[in-house]
Every structure is written in C-alpha cells, then in structure tokens.
C-alpha positions in Angstrom: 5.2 34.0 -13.0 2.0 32.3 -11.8 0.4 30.0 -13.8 -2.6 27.5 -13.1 -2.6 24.5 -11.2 -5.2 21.3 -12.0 -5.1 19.1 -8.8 -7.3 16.3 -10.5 -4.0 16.2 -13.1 -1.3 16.3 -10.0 -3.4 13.5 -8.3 -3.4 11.3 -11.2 0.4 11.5 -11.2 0.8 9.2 -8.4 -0.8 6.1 -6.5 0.5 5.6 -2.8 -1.0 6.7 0.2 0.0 9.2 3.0 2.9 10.4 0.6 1.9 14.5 0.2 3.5 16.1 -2.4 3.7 20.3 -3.2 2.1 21.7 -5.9 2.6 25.5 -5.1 3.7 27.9 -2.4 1.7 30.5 -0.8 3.4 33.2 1.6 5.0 30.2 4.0 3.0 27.5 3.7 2.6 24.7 0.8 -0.4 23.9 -0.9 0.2 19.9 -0.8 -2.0 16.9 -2.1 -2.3 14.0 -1.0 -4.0 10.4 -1.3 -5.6 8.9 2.2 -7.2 5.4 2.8 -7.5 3.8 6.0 -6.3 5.4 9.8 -3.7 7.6 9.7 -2.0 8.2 13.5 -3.1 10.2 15.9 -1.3 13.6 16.5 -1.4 17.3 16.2 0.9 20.6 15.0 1.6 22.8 17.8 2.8 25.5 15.8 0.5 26.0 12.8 -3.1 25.5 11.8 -3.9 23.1 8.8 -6.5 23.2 6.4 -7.7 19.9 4.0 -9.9 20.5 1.0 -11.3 17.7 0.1 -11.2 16.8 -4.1 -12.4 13.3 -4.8 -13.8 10.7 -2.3 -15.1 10.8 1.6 -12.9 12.1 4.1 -13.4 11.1 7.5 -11.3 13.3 10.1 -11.4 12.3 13.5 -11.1 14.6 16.9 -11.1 13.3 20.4 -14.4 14.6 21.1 -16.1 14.3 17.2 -16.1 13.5 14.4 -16.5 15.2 10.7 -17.4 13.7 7.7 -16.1 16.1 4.5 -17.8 15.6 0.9 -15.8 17.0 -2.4 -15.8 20.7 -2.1 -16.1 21.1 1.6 -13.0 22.3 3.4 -12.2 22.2 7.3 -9.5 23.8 9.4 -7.9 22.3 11.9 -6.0 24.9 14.6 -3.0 24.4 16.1 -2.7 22.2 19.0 -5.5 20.1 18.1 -4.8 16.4 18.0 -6.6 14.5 14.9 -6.1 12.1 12.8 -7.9 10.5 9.0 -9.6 7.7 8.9 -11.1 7.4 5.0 -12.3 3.6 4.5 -12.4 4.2 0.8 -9.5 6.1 -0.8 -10.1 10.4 -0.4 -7.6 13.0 -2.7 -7.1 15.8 -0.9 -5.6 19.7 -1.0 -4.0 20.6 2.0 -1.9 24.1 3.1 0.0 24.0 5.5 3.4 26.0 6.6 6.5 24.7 4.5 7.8 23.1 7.6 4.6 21.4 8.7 5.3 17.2 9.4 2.8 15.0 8.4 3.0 13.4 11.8 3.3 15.9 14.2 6.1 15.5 15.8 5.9 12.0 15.8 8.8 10.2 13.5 7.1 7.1 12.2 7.0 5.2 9.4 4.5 7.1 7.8 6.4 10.6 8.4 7.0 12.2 4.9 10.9 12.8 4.5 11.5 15.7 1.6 8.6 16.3 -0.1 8.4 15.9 -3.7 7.4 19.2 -5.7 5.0 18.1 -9.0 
C-alpha cells in the first residue's frame, strides 16, 4: 500500500553527516536522504545516473570543469560516469534516488562509504 512520505520529518530523525538513509523504493532505485556539510570525496557511478533534490540549506556540487550551486527546490542530475563530489560549507538536507545498489563513494571503500543502509 503506498502511503505518504514527509522528508522534513525523516531528516529530523537523525544528526550525522554523509550517513543516507531509504525512505522509499521506486522501480530499482531508493529514494535516500541525507545530511551534507563540508567536502565529500571525489568520485563517480559508472553504472547509474544520480539525482539530488535539494530540501533545506545550500548545496554546492562540484564537477571537474564547474560548478553548481542548488537552492531548496532545485534538483540536478548527475549521469553516469561523471566524477563529482559535495562541498556544502553550511549543513544541506538532501533527497536523492539512486539505484538500490548505488555506493555513496563510487567505488571507492573509504571511511565515509555507507555499509547497509538504514530504512526510516
């Protein structure tokens, strides 16, 4: 059965950084959300495109050869293969689909690499 989602309320149930969480599936990707503040690392998804909808705050996403500056309510889709990487200096909430299998890191394994995402 669907049934509404309120990301404001999903945000406000946890603090930390870089730590996406699922709210809801759609076909095979997540819809995730997530808390950024600071640089992320650089890296890319070879396989899928991702999209990040920003909710509260500035996001700041940065490409090798620009750099966009999202407000609540804009949205921007990065394709596949295309290396970026956040860089929010005040903290940003953000929406993001991607396919279920999507790393936060690329295919880097850092510290920052989300292990088994936690479904609110």
């Amino acid at each position: 059965m669907s049934h509404k989602i309120d990301l404001k309320e999903k945000l406000g149930l946890f603090q930390e950084h870089w730590t996406p969480k699922i709210v809801g599936d759609f076909n095979d990707c997540e819809v995730r959300v997530a808390k950024f503040k600071g640089p992320f690392l650089w890296h890319s998804h070879e396989e899928t495109d991702e999209l990040f909808l920003v909710i509260d705050g500035h996001l700041v996403l940065e490409f090798r050869d620009c750099v966009e500056h999202l407000d609540p309510g804009e949205f921007i889709v990065i394709p596949k293969g295309v290396e970026h990487r956040t860089n929010s200096p005040e903290e940003c909430s953000v929406m993001i689909l991607a396919k279920a299998e999507t790393r936060n890191t690329g295919a880097h394994e850092t510290e920052l690499t989300a292990k088994n995402l936690e479904r609110l």
